[in-house]
C-alpha positions as CSV (number, residue, x, y, z in Angstrom):
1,X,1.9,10.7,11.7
2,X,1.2,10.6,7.5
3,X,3.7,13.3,7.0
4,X,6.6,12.2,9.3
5,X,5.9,8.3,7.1
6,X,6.1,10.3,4.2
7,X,9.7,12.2,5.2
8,X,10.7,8.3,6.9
9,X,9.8,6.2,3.3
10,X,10.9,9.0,1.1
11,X,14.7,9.4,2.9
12,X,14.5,5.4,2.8
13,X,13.9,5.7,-0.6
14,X,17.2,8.1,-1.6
15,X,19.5,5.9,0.3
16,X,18.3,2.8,-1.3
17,X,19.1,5.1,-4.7
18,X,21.9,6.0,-4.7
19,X,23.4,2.6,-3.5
20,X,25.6,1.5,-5.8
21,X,24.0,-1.9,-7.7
22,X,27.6,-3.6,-7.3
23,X,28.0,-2.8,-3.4
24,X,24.4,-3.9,-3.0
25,X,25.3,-7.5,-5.3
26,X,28.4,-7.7,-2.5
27,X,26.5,-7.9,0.3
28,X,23.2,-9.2,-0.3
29,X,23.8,-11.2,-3.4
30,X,20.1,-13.3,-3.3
31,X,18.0,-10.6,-1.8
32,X,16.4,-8.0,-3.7
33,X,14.7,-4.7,-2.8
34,X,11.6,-2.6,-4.4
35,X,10.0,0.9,-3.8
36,X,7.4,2.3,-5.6
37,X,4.9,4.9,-5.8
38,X,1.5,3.3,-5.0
39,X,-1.9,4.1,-7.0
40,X,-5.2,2.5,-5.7
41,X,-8.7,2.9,-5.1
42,X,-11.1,0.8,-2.2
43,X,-14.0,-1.1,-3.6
44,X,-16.9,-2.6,-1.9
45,X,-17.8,0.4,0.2
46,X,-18.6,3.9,-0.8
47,X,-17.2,5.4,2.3
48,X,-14.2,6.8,0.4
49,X,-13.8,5.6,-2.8
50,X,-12.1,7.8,-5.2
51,X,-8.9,6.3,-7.1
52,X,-5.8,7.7,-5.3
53,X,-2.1,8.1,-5.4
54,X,-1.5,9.0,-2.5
55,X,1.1,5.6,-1.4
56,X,4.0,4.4,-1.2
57,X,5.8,1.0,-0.5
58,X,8.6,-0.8,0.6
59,X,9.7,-4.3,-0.3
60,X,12.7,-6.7,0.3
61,X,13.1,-10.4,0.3
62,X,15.6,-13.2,0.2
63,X,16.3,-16.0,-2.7
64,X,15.2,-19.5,-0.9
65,X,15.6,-21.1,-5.0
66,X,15.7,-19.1,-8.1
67,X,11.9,-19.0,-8.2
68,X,10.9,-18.6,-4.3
69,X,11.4,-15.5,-2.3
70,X,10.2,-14.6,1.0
71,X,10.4,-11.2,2.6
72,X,8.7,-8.5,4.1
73,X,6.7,-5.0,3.4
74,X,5.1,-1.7,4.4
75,X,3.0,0.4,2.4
76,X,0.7,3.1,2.9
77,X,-2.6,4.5,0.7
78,X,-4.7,7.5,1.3
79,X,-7.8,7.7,-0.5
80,X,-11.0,10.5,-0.2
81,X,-14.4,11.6,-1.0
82,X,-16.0,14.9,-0.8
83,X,-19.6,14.6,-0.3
84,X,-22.0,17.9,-0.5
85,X,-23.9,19.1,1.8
86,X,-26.7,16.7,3.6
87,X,-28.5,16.1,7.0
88,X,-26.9,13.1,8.6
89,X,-29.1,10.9,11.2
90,X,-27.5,10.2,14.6
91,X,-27.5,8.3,17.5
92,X,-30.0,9.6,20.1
93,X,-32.8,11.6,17.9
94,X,-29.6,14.2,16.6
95,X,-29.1,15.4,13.6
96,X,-26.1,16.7,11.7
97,X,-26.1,19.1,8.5
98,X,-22.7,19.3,6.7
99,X,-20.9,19.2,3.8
100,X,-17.7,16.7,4.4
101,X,-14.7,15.0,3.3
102,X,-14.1,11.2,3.9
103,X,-10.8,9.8,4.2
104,X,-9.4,6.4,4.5
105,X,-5.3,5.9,5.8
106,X,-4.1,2.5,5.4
107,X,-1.0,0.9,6.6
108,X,-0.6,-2.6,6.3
109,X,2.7,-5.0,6.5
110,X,4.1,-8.5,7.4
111,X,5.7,-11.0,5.3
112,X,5.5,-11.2,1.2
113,X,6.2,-14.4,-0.8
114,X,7.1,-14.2,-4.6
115,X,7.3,-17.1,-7.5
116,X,9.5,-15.9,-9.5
117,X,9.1,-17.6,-13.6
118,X,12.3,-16.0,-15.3
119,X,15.4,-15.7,-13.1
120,X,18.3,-13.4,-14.2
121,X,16.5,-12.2,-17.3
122,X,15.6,-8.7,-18.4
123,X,12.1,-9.1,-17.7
124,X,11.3,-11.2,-14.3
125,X,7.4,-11.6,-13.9
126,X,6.4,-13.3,-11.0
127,X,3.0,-13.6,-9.1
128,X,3.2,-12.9,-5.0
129,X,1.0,-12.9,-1.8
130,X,1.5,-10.5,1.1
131,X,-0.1,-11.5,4.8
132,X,0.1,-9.4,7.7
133,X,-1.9,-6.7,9.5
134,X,-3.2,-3.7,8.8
135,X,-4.4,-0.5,10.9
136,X,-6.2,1.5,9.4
137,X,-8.0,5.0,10.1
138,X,-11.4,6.3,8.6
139,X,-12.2,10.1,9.3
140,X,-14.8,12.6,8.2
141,X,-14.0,16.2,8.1
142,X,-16.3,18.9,8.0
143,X,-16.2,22.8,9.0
144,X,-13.1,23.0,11.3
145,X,-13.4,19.5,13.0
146,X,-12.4,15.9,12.1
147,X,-14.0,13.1,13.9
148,X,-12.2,10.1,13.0
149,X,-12.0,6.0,14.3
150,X,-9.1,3.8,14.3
151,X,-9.0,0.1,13.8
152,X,-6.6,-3.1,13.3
153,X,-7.1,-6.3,11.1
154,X,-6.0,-9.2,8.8
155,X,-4.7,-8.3,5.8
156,X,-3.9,-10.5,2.8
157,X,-2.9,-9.1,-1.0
158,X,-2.0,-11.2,-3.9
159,X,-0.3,-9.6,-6.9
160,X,1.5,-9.7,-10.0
161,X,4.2,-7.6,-10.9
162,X,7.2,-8.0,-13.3
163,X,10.9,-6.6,-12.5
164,X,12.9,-5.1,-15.8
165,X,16.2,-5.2,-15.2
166,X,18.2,-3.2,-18.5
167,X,21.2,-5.1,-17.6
168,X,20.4,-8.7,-15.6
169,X,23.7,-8.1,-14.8
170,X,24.0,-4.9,-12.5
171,X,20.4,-6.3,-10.9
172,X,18.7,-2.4,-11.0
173,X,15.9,-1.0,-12.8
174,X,12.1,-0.8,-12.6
175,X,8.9,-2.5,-11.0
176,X,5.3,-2.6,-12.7
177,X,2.7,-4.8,-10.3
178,X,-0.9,-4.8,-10.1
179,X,-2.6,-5.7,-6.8
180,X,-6.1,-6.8,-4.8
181,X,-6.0,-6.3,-0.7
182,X,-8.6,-7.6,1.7
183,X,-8.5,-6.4,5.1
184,X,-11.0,-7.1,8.2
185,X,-10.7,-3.3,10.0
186,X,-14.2,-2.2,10.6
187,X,-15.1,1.0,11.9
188,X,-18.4,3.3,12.8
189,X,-18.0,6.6,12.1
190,X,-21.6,9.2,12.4
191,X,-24.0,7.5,10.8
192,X,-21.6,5.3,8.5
193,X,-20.2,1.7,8.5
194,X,-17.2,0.2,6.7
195,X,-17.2,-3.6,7.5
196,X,-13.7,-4.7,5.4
197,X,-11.5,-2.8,3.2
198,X,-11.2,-3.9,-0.6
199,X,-8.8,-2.2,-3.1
200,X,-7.7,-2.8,-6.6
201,X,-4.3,-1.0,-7.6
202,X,-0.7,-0.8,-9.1
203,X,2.5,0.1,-8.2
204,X,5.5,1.9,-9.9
205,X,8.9,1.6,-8.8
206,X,12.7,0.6,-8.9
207,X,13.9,-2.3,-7.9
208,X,17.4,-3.8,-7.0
């Protein structure tokens, strides 16, 4: 499933390229677009932890005023852990001795919101909230086998972000944001639990 999202979101991403700003100002002149390369790390758990740039999103929303957009979004964040070997404690007097490697997929989307503070301007910072859900899957691999739990929840993400536009004028260039996420998925996994998933991260894009 990751890799066909990645070939899906990467193929979305070239059309949306090589669109020509002007034939994208004809036809949606007060909606605007964004994908970036997505870097982020989970915090409040140790489950899988390590910082990660392994994501991606996809943005677009529509002009209500100058300053208010509203929209929607999908994006996507892999993150791991190798742990060395230890003896886990299971269920039912068992015992497991592994090395292993945690990993935590998350897709969330719904509907964004933006304020935008400087309209038509090279630089257009704005601050944003995204609400939606999010399913999300935590696995532990070790030897040849992955055991793994799947889950769905609430998700809710402010951010800031700023849009740099060379030329106001054509309406393409580059995307910098910085993001929290708070999700409810919790899962069980051997002898581990993740009650809510946390991250702090940025984004990289284009935007149009």
């Amino acid at each position: 499933m990751k890799k066909s999202l990645h070939i899906t979101l990467a193929a979305l991403a070239v059309l949306l390229f090589v669109a020509t700003p002007r034939a994208r100002a004809q036809i949606l002149p007060n909606a605007y677009f964004n994908v970036d390369w997505q870097m982020g790390m989970p915090i409040g758990n140790d489950f899988a932890d390590d910082f990660s740039g392994w994501g991606m999103q996809v943005e677009g929303g529509y002009f209500l005023t100058d300053q208010i957009t509203i929209g929607g979004f999908l994006n996507y964040q892999t993150n791991f852990k190798k742990l060395p070997r230890q003896t886990l404690d299971l269920a039912g007097n068992q015992a497991l001795t592994t090395s292993q490697k945690h990993a935590i997929f998350q897709l969330p989307f719904g509907v964004s919101s933006r304020y935008i503070f400087l309209k038509d301007s090279m630089f257009e910072p704005y601050a944003g909230l995204k609400l939606g859900a999010s399913w999300a899957q935590i696995s532990s691999y070790y030897y040849v086998y992955k055991q793994y739990t799947d889950s769905w929840g609430f998700y809710l993400s402010p951010e800031v972000g700023v849009s740099i536009f060379p030329r106001p004028d054509m309406r393409f260039g580059f995307h910098v944001a910085m993001f929290y996420s708070y999700a409810t998925n919790s899962s069980d996994l051997l002898s581990y639990s993740v009650d809510g998933l946390q991250n702090f991260g940025f984004r990289v894009g284009i935007s149009f």
